[in-house]
Short mmCIF file of the C-alpha atoms (twelve columns), coordinates in Angstrom:
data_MODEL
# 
_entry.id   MODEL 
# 
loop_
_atom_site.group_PDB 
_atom_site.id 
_atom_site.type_symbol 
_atom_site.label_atom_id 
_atom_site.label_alt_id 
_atom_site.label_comp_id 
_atom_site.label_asym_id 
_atom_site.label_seq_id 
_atom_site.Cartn_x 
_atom_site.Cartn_y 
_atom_site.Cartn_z 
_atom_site.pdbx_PDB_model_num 
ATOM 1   C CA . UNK A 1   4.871   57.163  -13.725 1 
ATOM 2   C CA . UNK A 2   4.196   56.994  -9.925  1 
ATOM 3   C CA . UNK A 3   0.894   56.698  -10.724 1 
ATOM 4   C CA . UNK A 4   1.280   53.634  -13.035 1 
ATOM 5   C CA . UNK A 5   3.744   52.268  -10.660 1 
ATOM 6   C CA . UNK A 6   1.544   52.740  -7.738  1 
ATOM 7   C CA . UNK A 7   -1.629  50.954  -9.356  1 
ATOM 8   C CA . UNK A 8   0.821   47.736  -10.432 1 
ATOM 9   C CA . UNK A 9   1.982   46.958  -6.947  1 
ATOM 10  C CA . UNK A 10  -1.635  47.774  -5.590  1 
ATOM 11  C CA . UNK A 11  -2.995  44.774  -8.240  1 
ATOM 12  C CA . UNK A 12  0.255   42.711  -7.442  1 
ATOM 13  C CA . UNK A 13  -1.050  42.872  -3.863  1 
ATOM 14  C CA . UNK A 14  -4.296  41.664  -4.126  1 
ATOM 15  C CA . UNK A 15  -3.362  39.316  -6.427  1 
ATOM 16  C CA . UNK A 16  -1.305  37.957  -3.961  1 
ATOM 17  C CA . UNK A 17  -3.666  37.988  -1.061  1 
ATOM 18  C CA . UNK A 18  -6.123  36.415  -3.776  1 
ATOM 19  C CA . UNK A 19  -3.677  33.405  -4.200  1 
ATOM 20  C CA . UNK A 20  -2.906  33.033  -0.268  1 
ATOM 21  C CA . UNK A 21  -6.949  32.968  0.268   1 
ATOM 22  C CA . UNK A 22  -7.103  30.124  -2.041  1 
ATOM 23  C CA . UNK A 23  -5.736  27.392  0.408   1 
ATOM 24  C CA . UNK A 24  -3.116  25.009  0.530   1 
ATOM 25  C CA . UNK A 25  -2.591  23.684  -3.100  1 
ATOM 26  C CA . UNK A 26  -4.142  26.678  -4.907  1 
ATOM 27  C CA . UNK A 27  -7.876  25.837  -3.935  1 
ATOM 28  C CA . UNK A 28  -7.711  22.259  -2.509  1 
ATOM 29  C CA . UNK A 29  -8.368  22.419  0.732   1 
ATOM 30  C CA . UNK A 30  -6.072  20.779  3.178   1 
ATOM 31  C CA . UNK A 31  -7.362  17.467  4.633   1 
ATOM 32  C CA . UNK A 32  -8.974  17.192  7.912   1 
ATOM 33  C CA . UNK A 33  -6.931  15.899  10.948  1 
ATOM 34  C CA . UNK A 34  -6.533  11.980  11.227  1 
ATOM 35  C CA . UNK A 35  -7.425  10.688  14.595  1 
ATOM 36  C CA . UNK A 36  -5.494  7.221   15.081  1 
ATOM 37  C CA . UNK A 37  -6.313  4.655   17.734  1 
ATOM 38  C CA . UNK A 38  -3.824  2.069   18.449  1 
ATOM 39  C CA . UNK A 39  -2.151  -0.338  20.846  1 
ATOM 40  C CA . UNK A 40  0.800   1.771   22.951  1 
ATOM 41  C CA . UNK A 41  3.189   -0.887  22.448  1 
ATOM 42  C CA . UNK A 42  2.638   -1.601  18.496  1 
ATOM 43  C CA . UNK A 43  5.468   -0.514  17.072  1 
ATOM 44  C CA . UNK A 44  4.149   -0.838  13.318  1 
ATOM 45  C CA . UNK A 45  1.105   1.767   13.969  1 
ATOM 46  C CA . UNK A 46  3.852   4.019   14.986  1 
ATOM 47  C CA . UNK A 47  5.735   3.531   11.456  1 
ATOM 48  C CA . UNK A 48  2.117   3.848   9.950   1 
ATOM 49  C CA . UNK A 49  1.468   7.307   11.352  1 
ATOM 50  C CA . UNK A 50  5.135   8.388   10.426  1 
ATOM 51  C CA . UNK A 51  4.150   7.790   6.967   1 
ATOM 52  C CA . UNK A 52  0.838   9.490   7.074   1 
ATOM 53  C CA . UNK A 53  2.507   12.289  8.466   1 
ATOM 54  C CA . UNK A 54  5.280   13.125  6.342   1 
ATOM 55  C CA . UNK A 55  2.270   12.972  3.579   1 
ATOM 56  C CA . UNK A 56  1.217   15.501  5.021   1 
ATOM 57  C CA . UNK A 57  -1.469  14.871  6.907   1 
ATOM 58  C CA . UNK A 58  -2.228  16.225  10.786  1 
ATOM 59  C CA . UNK A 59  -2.375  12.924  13.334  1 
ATOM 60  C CA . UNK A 60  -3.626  13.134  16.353  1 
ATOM 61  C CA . UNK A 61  -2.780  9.609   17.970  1 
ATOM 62  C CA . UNK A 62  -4.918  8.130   20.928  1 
ATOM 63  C CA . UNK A 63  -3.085  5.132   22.823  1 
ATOM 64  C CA . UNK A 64  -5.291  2.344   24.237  1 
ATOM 65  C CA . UNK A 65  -5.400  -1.306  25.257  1 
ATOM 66  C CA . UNK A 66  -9.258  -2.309  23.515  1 
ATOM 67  C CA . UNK A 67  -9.182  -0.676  20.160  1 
ATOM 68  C CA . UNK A 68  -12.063 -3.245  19.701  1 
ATOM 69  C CA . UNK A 69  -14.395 -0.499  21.306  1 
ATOM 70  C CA . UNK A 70  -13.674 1.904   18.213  1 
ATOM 71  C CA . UNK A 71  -13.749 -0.680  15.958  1 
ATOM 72  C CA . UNK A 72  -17.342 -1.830  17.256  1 
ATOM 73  C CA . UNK A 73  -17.957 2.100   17.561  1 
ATOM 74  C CA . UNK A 74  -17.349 2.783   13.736  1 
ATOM 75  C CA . UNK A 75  -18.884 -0.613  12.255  1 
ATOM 76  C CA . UNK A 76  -15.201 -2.291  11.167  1 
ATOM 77  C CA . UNK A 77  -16.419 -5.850  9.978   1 
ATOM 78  C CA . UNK A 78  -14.594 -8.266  11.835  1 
ATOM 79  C CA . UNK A 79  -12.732 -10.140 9.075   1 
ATOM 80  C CA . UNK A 80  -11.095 -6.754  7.938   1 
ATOM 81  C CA . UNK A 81  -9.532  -6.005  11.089  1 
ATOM 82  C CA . UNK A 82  -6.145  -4.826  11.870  1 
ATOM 83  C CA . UNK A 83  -4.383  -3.484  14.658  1 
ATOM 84  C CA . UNK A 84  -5.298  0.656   14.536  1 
ATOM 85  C CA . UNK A 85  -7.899  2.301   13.256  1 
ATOM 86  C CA . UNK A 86  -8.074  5.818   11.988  1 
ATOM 87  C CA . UNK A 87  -11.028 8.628   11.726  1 
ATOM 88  C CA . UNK A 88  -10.419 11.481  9.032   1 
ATOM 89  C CA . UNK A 89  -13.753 13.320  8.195   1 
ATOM 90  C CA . UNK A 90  -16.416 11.424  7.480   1 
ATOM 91  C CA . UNK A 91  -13.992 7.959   6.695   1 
ATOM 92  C CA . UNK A 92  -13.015 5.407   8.724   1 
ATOM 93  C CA . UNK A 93  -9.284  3.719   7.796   1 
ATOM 94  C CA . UNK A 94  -8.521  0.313   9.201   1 
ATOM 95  C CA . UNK A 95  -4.922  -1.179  9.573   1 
ATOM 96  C CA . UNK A 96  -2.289  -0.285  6.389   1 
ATOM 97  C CA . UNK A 97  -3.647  1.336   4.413   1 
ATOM 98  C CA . UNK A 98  -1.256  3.339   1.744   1 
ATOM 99  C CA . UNK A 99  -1.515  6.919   1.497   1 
ATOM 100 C CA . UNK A 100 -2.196  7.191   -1.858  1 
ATOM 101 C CA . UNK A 101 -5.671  5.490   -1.411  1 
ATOM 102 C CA . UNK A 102 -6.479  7.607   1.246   1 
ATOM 103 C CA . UNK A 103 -5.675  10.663  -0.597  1 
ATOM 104 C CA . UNK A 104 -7.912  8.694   -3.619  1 
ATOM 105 C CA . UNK A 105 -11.083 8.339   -1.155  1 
ATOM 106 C CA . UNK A 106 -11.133 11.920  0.443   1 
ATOM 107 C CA . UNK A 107 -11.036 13.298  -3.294  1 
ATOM 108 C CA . UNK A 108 -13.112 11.108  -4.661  1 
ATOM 109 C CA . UNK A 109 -15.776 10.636  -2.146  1 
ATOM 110 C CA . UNK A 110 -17.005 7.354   -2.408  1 
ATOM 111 C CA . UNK A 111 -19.970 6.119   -0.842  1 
ATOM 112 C CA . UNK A 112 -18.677 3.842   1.878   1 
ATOM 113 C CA . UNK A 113 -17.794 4.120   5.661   1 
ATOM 114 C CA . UNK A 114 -13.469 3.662   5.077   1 
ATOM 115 C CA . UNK A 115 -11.195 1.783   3.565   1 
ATOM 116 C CA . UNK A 116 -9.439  -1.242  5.235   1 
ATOM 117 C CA . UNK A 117 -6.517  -2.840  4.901   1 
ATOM 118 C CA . UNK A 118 -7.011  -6.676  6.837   1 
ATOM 119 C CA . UNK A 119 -4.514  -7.853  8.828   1 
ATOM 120 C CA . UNK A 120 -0.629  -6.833  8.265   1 
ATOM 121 C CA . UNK A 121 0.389   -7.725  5.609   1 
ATOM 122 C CA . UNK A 122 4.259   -7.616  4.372   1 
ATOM 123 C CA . UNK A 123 5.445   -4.508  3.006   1 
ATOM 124 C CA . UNK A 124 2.162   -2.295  3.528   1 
ATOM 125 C CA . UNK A 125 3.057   0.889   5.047   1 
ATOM 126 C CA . UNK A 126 4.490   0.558   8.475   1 
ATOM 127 C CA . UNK A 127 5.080   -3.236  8.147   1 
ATOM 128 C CA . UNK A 128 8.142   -3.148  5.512   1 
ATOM 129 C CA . UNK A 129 10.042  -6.060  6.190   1 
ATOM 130 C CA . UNK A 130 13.842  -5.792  4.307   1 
ATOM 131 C CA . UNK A 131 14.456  -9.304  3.087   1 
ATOM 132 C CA . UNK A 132 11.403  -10.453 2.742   1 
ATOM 133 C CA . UNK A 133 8.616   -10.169 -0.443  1 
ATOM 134 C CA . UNK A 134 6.320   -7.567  -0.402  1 
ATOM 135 C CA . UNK A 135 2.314   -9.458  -0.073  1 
ATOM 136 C CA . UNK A 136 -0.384  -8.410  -2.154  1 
ATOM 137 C CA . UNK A 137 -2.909  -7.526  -0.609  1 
ATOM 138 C CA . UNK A 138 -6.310  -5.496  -1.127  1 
ATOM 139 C CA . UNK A 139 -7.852  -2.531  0.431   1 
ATOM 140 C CA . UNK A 140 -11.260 -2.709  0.533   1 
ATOM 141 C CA . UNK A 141 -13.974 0.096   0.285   1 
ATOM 142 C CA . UNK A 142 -16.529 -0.927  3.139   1 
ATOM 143 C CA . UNK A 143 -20.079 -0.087  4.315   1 
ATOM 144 C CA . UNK A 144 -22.326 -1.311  6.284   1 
ATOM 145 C CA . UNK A 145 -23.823 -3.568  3.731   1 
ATOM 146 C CA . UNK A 146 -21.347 -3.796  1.210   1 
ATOM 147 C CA . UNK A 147 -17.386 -4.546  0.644   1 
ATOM 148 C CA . UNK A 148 -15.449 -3.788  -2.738  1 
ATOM 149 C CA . UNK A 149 -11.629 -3.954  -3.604  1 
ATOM 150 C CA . UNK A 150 -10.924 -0.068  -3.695  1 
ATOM 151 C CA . UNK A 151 -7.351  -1.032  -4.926  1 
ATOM 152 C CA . UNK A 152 -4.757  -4.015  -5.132  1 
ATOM 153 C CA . UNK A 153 -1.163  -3.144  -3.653  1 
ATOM 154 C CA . UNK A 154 2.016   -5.278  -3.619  1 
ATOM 155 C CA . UNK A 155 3.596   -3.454  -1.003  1 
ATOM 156 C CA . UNK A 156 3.556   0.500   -1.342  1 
ATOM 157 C CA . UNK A 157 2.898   -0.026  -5.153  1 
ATOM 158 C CA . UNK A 158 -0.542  -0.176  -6.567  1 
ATOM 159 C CA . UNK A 159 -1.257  -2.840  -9.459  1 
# 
């Protein structure tokens, strides 16, 4: 019996190790950490990166004055500009965009330089407004020579 007993908790053990070597969500690797530029006084990019963060995701946040400089840096087209820009692996994320389209790009791996969200629009993560309608608005898959609607959103809800 000690034998038996002995050779079940030995398994049971590297079973378990097994299972803790497989990562965060049993094989999925956890997602690289989110670099955010933004404004020091923007008080919505603040709200943004709360709700990144309780997703789960790592932020580091950089605060400066002429986010244009990443912007330019990364190749952000000018008409989907917002007011911070993120880095997470390869991607580039511009402005609101929800989580559950950034958690869509890094596992589906589009070809594409980010996603964008232009402008601020009402309700997007970050820029909930209570009282007023949530905008729809699109978040756009971009490149450097292309643009495509990744997803339509009215407010933290994708249509």
């Amino acid at each position: 019996m000690t034998g038996r007993f002995s050779t079940t908790r030995r398994a049971l053990m590297q079973a378990s190790l097994g299972i803790l070597a497989m990562g965060p969500a049993l094989g999925e690797e956890a997602p690289p950490t989110m670099r955010v530029t933004k404004d020091p006084s923007c008080g919505c990019c603040g709200a943004w990166v709360d709700k990144v963060r309780e997703a789960g995701f790592t932020v580091q946040v950089v605060e400066t004055a002429n986010t244009n400089v990443v912007k330019d840096r990364l190749g952000v087209p000018a008409a989907l500009r917002s007011c911070h820009t993120a880095e997470i692996g390869k991607y580039v994320l511009e402005g609101h965009v929800p989580v559950a389209a950034i958690q869509r790009l890094l596992r589906e791996k589009p070809d594409g330089a980010g996603l964008a969200v232009a402008g601020m629009p009402v309700g997007s993560p970050g820029m909930e407004a209570p009282g007023q309608p949530d905008d729809v608005y699109d978040v756009v898959l971009f490149g450097a020579k292309t643009q495509r609607v990744f997803a339509r959103y009215r407010g933290s809800q994708e249509i």
